[in-house]
C-alpha positions in Angstrom: 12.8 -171.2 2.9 14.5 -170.7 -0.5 14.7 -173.5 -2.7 16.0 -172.5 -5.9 16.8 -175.2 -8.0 13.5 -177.3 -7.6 10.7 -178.2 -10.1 7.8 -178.3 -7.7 5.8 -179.3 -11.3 7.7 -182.9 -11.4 8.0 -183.3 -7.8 6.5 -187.4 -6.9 2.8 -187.5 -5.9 3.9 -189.5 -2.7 3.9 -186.5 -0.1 6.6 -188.6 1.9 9.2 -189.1 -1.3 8.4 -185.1 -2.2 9.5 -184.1 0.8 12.3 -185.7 1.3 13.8 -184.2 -1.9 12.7 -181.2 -0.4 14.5 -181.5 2.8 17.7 -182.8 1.1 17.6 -179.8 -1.5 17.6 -177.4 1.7 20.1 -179.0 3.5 22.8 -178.9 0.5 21.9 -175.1 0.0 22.5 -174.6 3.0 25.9 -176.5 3.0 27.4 -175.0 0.1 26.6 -171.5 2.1 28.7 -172.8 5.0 31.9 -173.8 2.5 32.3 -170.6 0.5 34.3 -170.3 -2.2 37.5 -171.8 -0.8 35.4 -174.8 0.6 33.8 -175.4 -2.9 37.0 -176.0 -4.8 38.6 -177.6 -1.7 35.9 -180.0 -0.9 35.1 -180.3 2.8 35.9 -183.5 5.5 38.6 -185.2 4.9 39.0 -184.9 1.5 40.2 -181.4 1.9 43.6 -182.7 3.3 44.7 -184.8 0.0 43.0 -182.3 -2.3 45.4 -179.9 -1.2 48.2 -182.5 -1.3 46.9 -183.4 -5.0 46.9 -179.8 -6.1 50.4 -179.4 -4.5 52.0 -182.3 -6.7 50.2 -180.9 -9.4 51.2 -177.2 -9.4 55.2 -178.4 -8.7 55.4 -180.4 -11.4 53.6 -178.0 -14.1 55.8 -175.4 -12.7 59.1 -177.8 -12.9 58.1 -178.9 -16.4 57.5 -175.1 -17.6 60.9 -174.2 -15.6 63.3 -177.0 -17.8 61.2 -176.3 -20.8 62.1 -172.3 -20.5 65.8 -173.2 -19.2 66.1 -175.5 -22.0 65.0 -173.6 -25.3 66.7 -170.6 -24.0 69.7 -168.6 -25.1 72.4 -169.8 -22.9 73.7 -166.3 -22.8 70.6 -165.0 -20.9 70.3 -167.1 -18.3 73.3 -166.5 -16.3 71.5 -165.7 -13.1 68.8 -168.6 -13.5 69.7 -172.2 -11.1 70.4 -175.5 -13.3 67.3 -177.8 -14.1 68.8 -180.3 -12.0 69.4 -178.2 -9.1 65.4 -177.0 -9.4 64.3 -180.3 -9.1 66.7 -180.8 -6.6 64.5 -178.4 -4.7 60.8 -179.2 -5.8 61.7 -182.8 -5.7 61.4 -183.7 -2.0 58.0 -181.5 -1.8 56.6 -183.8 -3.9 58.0 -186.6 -2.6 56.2 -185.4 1.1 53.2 -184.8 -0.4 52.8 -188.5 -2.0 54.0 -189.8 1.3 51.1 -188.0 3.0 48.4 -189.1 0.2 50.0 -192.5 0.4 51.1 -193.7 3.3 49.5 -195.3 6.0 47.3 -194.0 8.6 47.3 -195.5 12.4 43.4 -195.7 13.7 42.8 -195.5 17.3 41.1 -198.8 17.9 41.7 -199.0 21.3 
């Protein structure tokens, strides 16, 4: 058993209390094993789903910000092939609309 991360020099006298710690020390080793790297930014359970919803939002609208910004301290003569700022957010608009819905909105229980 590998427990990296423990003092066993300021551990509590109380053998109980001590190894409780102990236990609790294993047990989220061995959890962030089982979550990897994509499960450590992600977060596991059910937060997973509205991280991903979060980092969604968040990406579109850093992207749509950058996008108008760029589009609107170009040169107008070099953006011929480049879609309107209106019609990009016409297109990241309703992603982020989905997403809040999900983050949002209500969820039915099965109470029966």
């Amino acid at each position: 058993m590998s427990l990296q991360g423990i003092d066993f020099n300021n551990l509590p006298i109380d053998p109980e209390t001590s190894q409780k710690i102990i236990d609790k020390t294993f047990e989220n080793q061995n959890k962030d094993k089982e979550l990897g790297k994509l499960g450590k930014f992600f977060g596991c359970g059910d937060s997973v789903k509205m991280n991903i919803a979060g980092l969604t939002i968040f990406i579109l609208l850093i992207a749509g910000i950058g996008y108008t910004i760029a589009i609107f301290f170009s040169d107008p003569g070099t953006n011929k092939n480049l879609i309107g700022i209106v019609d990009f957010w016409g297109i990241i608009t309703p992603i982020i609309t989905l997403a809040l819905g999900y983050i949002f909105g209500k969820s039915k229980s099965n109470t029966e």
